[in-house]
C-alpha positions as CSV (number, residue, x, y, z in Angstrom):
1,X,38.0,-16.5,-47.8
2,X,41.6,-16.1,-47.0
3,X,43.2,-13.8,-45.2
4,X,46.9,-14.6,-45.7
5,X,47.9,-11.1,-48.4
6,X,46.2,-8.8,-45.8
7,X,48.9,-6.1,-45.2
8,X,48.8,-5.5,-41.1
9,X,47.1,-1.8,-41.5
10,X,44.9,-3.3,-43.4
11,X,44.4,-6.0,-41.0
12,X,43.7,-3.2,-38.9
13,X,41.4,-1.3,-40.8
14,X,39.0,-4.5,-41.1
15,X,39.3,-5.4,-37.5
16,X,38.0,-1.7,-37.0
17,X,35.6,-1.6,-39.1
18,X,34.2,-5.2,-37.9
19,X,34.1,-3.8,-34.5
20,X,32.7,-0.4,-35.1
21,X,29.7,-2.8,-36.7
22,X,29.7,-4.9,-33.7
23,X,29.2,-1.9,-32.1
24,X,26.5,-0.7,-33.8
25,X,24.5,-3.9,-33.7
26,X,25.0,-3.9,-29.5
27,X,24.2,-0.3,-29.2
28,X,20.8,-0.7,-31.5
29,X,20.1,-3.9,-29.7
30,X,20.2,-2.1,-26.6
31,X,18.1,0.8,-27.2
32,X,15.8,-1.5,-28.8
33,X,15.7,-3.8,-25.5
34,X,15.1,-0.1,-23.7
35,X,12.3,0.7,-26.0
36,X,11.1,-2.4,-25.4
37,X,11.3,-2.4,-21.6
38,X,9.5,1.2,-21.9
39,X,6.9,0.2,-23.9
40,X,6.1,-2.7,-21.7
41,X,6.6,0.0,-18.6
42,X,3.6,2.1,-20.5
43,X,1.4,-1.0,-21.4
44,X,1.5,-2.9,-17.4
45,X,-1.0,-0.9,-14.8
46,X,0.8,0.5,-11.8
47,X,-0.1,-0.2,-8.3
48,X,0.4,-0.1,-4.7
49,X,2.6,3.6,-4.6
50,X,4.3,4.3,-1.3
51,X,6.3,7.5,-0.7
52,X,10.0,7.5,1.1
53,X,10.2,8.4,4.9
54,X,11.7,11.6,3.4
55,X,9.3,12.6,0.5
56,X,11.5,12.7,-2.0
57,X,11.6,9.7,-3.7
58,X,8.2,6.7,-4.4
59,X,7.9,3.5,-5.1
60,X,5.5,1.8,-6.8
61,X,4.7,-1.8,-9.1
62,X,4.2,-2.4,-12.6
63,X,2.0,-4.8,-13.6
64,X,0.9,-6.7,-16.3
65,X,-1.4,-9.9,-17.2
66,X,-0.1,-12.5,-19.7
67,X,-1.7,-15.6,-20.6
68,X,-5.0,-16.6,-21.3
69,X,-6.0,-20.0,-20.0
70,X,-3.7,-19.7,-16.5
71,X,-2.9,-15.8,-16.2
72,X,0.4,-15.4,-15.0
73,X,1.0,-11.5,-13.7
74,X,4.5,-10.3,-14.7
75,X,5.9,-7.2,-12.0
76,X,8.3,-4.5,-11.7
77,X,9.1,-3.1,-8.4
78,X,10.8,0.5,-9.1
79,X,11.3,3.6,-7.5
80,X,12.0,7.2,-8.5
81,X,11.5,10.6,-7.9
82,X,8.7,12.4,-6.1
83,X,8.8,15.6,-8.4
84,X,8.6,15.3,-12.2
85,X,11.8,14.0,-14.3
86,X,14.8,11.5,-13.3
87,X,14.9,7.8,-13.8
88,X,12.8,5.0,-13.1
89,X,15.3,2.9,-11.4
90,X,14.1,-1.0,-10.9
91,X,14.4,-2.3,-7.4
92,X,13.3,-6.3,-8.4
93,X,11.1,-8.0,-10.6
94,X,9.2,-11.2,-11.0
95,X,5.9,-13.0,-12.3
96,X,3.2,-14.1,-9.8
97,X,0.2,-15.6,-10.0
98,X,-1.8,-13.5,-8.2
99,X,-2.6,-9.7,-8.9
100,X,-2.5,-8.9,-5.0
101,X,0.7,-6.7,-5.0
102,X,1.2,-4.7,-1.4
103,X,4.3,-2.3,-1.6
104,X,5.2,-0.5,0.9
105,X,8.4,1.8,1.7
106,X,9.3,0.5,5.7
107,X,11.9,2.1,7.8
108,X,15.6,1.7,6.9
109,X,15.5,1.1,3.1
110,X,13.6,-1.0,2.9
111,X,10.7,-2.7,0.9
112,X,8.5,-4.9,2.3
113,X,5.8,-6.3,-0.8
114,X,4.1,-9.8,-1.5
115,X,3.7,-10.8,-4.9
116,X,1.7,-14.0,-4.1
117,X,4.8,-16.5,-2.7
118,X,4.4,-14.5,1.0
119,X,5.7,-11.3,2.4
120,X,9.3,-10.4,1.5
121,X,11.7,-7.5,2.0
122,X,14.3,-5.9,-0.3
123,X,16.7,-3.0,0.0
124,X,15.6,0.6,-1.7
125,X,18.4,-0.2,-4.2
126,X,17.4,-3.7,-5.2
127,X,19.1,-7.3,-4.8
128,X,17.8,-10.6,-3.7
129,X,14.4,-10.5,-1.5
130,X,14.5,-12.3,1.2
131,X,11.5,-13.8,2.2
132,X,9.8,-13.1,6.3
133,X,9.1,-16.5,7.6
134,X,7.6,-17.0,11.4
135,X,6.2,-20.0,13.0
136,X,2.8,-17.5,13.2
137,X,2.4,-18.0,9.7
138,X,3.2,-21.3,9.4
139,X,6.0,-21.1,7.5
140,X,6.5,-17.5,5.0
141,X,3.9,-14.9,6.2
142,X,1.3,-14.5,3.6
143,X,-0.7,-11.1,4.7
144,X,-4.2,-9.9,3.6
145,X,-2.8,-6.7,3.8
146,X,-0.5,-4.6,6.9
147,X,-0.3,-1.3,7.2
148,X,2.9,0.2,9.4
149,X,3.3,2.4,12.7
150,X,3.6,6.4,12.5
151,X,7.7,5.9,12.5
152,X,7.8,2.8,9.9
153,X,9.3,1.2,12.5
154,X,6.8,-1.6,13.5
155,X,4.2,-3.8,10.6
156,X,0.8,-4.9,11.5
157,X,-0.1,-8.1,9.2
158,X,-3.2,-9.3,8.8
159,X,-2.7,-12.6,8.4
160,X,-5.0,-15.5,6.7
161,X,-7.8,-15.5,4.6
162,X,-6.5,-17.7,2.0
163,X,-9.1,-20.0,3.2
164,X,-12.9,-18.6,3.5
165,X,-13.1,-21.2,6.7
166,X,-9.8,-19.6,8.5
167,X,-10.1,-16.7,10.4
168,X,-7.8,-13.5,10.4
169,X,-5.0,-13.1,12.6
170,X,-2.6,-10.5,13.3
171,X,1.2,-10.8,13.0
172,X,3.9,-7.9,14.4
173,X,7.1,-7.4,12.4
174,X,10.3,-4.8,14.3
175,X,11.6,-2.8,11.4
176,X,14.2,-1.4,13.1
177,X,16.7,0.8,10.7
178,X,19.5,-1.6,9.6
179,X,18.2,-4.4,10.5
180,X,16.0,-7.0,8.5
181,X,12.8,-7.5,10.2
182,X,12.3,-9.3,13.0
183,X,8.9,-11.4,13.8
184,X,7.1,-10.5,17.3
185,X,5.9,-12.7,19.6
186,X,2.5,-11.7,20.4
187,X,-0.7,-13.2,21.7
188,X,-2.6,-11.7,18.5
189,X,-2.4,-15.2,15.9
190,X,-6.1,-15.8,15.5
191,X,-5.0,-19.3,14.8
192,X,-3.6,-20.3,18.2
193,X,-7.0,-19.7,19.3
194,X,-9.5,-21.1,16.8
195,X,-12.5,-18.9,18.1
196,X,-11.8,-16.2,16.8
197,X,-10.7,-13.7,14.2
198,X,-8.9,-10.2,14.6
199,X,-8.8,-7.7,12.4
200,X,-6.2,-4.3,12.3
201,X,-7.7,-0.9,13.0
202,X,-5.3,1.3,13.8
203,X,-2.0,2.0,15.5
204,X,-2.1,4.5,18.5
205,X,-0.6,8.2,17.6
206,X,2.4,7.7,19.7
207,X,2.9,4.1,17.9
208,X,3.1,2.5,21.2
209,X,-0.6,0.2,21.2
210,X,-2.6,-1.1,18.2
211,X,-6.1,-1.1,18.1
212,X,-8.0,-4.5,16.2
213,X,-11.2,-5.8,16.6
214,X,-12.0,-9.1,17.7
215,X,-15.2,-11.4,16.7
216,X,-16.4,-14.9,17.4
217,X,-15.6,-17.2,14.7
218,X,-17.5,-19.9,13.3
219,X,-14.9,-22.9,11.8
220,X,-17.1,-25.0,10.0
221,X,-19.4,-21.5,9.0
222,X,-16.5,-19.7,8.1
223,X,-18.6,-16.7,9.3
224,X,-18.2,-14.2,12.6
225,X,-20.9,-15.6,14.9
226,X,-21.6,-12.5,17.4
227,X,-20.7,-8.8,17.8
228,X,-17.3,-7.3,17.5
229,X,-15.3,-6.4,20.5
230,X,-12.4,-3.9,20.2
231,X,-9.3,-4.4,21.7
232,X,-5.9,-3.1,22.2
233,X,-2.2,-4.2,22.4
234,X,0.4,-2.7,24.2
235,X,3.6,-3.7,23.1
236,X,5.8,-5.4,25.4
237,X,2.5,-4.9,27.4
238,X,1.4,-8.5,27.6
239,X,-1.9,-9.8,26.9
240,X,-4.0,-7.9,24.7
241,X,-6.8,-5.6,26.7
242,X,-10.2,-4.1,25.8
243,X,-9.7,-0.5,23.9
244,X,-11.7,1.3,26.8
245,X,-9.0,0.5,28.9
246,X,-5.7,0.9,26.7
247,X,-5.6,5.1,27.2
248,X,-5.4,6.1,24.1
249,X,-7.2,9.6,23.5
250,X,-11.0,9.2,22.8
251,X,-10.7,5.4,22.6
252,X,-14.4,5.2,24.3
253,X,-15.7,6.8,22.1
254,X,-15.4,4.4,19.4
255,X,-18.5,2.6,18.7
256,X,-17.9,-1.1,18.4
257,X,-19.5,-1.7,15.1
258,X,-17.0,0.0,13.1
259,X,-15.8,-0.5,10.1
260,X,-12.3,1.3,10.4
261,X,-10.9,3.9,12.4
262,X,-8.1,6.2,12.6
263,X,-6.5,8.5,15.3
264,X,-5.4,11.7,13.8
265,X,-1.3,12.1,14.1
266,X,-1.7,14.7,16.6
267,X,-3.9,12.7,18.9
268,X,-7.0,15.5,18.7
269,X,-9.5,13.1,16.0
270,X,-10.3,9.9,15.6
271,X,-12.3,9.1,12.5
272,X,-14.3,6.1,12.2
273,X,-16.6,4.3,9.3
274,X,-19.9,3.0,10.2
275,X,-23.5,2.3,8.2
276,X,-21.1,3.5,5.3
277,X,-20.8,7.1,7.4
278,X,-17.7,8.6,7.8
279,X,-17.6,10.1,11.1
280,X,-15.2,12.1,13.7
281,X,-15.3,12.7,17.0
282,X,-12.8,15.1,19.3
283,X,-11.0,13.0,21.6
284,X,-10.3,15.9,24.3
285,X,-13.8,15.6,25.7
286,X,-17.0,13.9,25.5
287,X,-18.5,15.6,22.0
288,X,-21.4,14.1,19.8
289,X,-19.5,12.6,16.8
290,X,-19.9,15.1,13.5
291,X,-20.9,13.0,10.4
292,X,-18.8,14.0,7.8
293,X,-20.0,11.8,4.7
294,X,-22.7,9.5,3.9
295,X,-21.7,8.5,0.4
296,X,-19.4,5.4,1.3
297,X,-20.9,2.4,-0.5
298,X,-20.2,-0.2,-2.9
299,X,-17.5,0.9,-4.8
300,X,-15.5,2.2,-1.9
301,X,-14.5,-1.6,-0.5
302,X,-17.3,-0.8,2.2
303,X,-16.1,2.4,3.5
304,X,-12.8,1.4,4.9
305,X,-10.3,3.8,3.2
306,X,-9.4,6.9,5.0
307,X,-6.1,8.7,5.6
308,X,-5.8,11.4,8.1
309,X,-2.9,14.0,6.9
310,X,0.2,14.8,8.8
311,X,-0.9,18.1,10.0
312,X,-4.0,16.5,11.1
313,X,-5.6,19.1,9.2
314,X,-7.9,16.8,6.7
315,X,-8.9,13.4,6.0
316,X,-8.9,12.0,2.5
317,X,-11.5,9.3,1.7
318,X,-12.4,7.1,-1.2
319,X,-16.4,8.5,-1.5
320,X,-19.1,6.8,-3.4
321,X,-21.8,9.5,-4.6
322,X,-25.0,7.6,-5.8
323,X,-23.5,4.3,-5.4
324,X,-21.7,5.8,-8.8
325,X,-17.7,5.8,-9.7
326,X,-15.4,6.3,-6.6
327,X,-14.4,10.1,-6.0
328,X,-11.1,11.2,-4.4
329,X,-11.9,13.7,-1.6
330,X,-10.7,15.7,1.3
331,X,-12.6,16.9,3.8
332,X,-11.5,19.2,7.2
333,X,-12.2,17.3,10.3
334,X,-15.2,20.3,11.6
335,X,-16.8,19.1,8.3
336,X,-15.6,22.0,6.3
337,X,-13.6,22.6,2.5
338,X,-15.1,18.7,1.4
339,X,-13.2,18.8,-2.1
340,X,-13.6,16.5,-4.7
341,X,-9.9,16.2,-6.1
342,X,-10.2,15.4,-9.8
343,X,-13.5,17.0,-10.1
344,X,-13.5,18.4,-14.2
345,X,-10.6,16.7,-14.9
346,X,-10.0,13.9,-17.6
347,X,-9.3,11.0,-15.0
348,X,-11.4,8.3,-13.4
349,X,-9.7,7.3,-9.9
350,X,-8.7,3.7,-9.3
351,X,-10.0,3.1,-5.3
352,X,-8.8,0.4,-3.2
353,X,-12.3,-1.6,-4.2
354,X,-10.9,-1.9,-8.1
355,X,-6.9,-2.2,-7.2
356,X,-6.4,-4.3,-3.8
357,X,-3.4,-1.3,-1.7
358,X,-4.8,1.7,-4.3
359,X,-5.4,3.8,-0.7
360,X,-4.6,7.1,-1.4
361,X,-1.4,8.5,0.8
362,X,-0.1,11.4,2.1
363,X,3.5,12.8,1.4
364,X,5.3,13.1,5.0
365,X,5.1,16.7,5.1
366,X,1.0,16.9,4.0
367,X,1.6,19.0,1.2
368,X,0.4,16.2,-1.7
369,X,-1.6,13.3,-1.6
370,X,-0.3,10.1,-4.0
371,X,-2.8,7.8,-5.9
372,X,-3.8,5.5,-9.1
373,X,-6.0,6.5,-11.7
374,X,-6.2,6.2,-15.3
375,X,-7.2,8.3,-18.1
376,X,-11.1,8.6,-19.5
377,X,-10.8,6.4,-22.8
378,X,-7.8,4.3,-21.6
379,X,-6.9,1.6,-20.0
380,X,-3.4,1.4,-18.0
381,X,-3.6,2.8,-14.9
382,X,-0.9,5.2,-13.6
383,X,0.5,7.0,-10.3
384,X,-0.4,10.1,-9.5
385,X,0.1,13.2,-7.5
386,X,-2.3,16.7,-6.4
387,X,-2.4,18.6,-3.9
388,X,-4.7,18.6,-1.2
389,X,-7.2,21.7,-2.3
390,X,-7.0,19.5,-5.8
391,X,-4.5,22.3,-7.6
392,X,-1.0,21.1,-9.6
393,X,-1.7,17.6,-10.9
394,X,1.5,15.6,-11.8
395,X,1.8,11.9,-13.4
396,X,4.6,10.1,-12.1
397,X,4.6,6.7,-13.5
């Protein structure tokens, strides 16, 4: 085809109409690619929520299997806002191998998460992660878990357990606002020692001491050889000191065969797990602890999830009724208003023993709790939201 006896406006004309097409074409290729993306979006699970120092915004991961000889997991990082409506903006995204996904919203902007190549951080408004390498972690740190200080200003890593023979060690990152996060020295890497493995309790209320226990540890075994001792770091305190000693409110009366505990924010409580009992004790004075639950079992990940609120008002818990499916509750800390959360409603809860970083968490201000659960009859799990007395439940991804 020639185009030589084309007058120019109709030159024109064609050129238009070739480009309006074009057009066309790119704008239906696009919302199909955007269907696409939020079909894929509705199909992955989510996982690991965290909300903003501010309580305004989340963020969270979707995930999603693929393959069927070697599965390869295929992840979104995005965030959004806390109330209904708005965008789901994408912060980074990446395939992994493993379905271990902690996210967490750190001081600063920023995003610390592993997705299975070792911990990394990113900014709130996405670009390239960088990975957190320290000579305690032989290279990138690869944690079991962390969980971060009252101000977000400070990450415990527990660090190991790739190998069943290793033991646990705990690593200390600074995450001072606008700054990227800076490795601590600290006597706490299990692996320097070789005897012994440590394990993350809590941070103090003032954010100043962490409490871990410490065991004897078998090499060969791969096993804790004798009882627990629990310990306390101040830091820039020096060497590491036994929890009796370390001041913080009610630390004696911690048993040593715990399973987890946590000081309430205001100092007052410190909860504790134990022969899959959650218990509480007053720290102002020496009080017979109150048991507040007995129904921590199997499907709870052996008692160890509890989150105190900000008001220090309740404690949520993932409980285990009749060794049956895990149950969302809050409970006051003098034993009183126990409320299971999604009790009557169409939703089984997703607890940290089926989704490794489900924990429930508290919105800064108390007022909500945020948490994974899926629908009765389907499969893809999803972040939620409720209120503490279990009124005003709101999806969110």
């Amino acid at each position: 085809m020639r185009f030589e006896g084309l007058r120019p406006v109709a030159s024109r004309a064609a050129a238009c109409a070739i480009a309006l097409v074009a057009a066309v074409v790119m704008v239906s290729a696009a919302a199909a690619s955007q269907r696409s993306a939020r079909s894929a979006l509705r199909d992955a699970d989510a996982a690991s929520p965290s909300w903003s120092p501010d309580g305004r915004q989340i963020t969270f991961a979707y995930i999603r299997a693929a393959g069927c000889c070697h599965v390869t997991y295929r992840y979104r990082i995005v965030r959004r806002s806390s109330t209904p409506g708005g965008a789901v903006h994408t912060i980074h995204a990446g395939k992994t191998d493993g379905p271990v996904f902690p996210v967490a919203w750190a001081a600063g902007g920023q995003i610390l998460f592993d997705a299975g190549d070792g911990l990394e951080h990113v900014g709130v408004h996405g670009g390239k992660p960088k990975a957190i390498r320290s000579p305690s972690c032989r290279g990138l740190c690869r944690p079991d878990g962390f969980i971060l200080s009252p101000d977000r200003e400070l990450a415990a890593l527990n660090l190991g357990g790739g190998d069943p023979h290793e033991p646990l060690g705990i690593g200390l990152l600074s995450l001072t606002p606008g700054r990227g996060p800076v490795v601590l020295s600290t006597p706490l890497t299990a692996q320097e020692d070789g005897g012994i493995t440590d394990g993350i309790l809590d941070f103090s209320p003032d954010g100043s001491q962490l409490a871990f226990s410490r065991s004897p540890w078998d090499v060969f075994a791969g096993d804790v050889t004798g009882p627990q001792t629990l310990m306390a770091y101040r830091f820039g305190g020096g060497q590491p000191a036994p929890l009796t000693q370390s001041g913080i409110p009610g630390a004696s009366l911690v048993p040593n065969d715990v399973w987890a505990a946590q000081w309430s924010p205001d100092g007052r409580w410190v909860a504790y797990v134990r022969n899959q009992s959650l218990e509480v004790v007053p720290t102002t004075g020496e009080t017979a602890p109150r048991v507040l639950a007995t129904d921590f079992g199997p499907c709870a990940h052996g008692g160890d999830t509890l989150a105190w609120s900000p008001t220090s008002t309740l404690i949520a818990y993932d409980g285990c009724p009749d060794q049956g499916a895990a149950r969302l509750t809050t409970v006051r800390p003098d034993g009183t208003h126990a409320t299971d959360l999604l009790n009557g409603r169409p939703l089984t809860y997703v607890s940290d023993a089926e989704v490794a970083e489900a924990s429930p968490q508290w919105s800064p201000d108390g007022s909500r709790l945020l948490f994974l659960a899926r629908a009765i009859g389907h499969r893809a799990v999803h972040v939620w939201t409720i209120r503490p007395n279990g009124r005003d439940l709101t999806r969110l991804g």
